[in-house]
N, C-alpha and C positions, 0 to 999 in steps of 0.2 A: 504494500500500500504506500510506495514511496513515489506515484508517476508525482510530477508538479501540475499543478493547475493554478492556472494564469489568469483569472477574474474572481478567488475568493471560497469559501465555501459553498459545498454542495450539499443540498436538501433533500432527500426525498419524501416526499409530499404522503405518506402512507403509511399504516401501522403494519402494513399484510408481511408475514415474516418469508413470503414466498417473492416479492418484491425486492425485500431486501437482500433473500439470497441469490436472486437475480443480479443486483447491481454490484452485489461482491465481486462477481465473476471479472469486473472492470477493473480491481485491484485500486481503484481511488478511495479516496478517505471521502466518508458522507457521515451527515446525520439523519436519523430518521425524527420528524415531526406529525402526530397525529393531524388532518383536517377536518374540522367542523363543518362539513357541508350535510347539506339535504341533498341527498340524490332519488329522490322523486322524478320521474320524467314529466315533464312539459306535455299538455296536449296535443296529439299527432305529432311529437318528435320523435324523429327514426331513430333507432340504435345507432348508426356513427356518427348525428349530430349530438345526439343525449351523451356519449361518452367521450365525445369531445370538448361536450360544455363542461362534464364533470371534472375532467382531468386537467380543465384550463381554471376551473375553480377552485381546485385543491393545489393547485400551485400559485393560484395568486393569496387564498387566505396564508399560508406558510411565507409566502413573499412579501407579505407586510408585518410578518415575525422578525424575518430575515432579510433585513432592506439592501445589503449586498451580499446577495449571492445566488448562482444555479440553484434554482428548484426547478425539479424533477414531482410532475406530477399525472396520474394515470386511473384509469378505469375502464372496466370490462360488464360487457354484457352477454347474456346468452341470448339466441335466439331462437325459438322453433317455428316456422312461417310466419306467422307478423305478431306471435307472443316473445313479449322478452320473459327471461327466465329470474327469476332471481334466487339467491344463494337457499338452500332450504332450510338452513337453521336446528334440524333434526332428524331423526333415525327416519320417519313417518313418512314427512315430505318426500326426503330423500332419494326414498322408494317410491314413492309415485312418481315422483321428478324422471329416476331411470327407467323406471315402466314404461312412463310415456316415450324417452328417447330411444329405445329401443329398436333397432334395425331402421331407423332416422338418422337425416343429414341436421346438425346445426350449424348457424354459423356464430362463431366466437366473434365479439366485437370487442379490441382494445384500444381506446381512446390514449393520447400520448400526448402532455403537453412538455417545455420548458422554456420556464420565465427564466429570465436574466434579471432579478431586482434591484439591479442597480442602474438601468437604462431603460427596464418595463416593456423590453421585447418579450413576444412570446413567437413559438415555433408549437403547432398543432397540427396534429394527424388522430387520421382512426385506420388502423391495421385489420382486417378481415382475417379469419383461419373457419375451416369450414372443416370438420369434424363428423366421420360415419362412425354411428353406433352400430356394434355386432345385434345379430337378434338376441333378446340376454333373458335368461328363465329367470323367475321369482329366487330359488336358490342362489345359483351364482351372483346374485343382485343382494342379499342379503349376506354373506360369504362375504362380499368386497366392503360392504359398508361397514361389517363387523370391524373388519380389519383397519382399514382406514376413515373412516370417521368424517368423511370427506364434508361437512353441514355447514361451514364458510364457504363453499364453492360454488360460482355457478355452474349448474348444469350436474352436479353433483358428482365429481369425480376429477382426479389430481394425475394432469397427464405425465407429470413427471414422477409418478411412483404408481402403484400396483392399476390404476385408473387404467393403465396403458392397455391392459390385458383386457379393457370393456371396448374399444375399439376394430374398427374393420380399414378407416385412413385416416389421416390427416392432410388434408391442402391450402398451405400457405407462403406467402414471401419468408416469414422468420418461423420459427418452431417455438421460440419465448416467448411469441405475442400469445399461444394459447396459457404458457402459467401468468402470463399478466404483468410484463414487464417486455416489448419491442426492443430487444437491445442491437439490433440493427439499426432499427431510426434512431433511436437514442443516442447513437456512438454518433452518427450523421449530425445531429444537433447539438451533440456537446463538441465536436468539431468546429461546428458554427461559433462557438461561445467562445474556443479558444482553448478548450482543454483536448490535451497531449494524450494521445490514445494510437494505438498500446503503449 
């Protein structure tokens, strides 16, 4: 964690510890800050404006925390035809959640903002990944959740550990935008800002 970065401290705008071991992988020194947003969607707002606005909101509340510096801030939607999904919070949903996704296509929506708070640029994207579920029985559905516990997650399952094994493809520009953190645009726009990567 010793690259240099050359406009100040960096933020990331989120409690999610899947975020942050995300941006580990960049070896720069960060802090993480919780944000107080409502992430409520807006009437008729689509998923890649809605996770656009949220991740361009959770990096400006942190950016008036932190008035010089890179915040880094994001959010993710699930989608299944024009329902967004959201995280199911327990064992119950959970299972219904994978019931329904069942031998379905979703598509992942990751929204990706970064403010520069000391000039009040921002750089926003929303990253698509589109995700087929295998056909999956009641058992093997209740099996996965035992084990992984996956109830912060949309769409109910963690593609980066045992989740893998409920799938049939994944199709996207990055493979990090499905755990929730773009770290291809992200390198792209902290480039922008000035930080030295790799």
């Amino acid at each position: 964690m010793n690259n240099p970065h050359t406009a100040g401290l960096i933020i990331l705008a989120s409690s999610s510890p899947y975020r942050r071991a995300l941006l580990e992988r960049l070896g720069l020194p960060f802090t993480c800050h919780r944000p107080d947003v409502d992430e409520t969607p807006m009437p008729g707002e689509s998923p890649p404006v809605l996770v656009k606005r949220l991740a361009r909101e959770k990096a400006a509340h942190a950016g008036k925390i932190y008035p010089e510096a890179i915040v880094i801030g994001s959010d993710q939607v699930a989608v299944l035809n024009a329902d967004i999904l959201t995280k199911p919070g327990n064992h119950e949903r959970a299972r219904a959640q994978l019931q329904q996704l069942s031998g379905r296509k979703v598509i992942f929506q990751t929204g990706l903002c970064v403010l520069n708070s000391t000039s009040g640029s921002f750089q926003v994207d929303a990253i698509a990944c589109v995700v087929e579920f295998r056909k999956l029985g009641i058992a093997e559905i209740e099996r996965y959740l035992s084990l992984e516990r996956p109830y912060a997650c949309a769409g109910s399952f963690k593609s980066e550990g045992l989740g893998i094994s409920l799938l049939a493809s994944i199709q996207g520009v990055d493979p990090t935008a499905l755990i929730g953190l773009p770290l291809i645009r992200l390198c792209e726009m902290l480039r922008n800002e000035g930080v030295k990567l790799p």
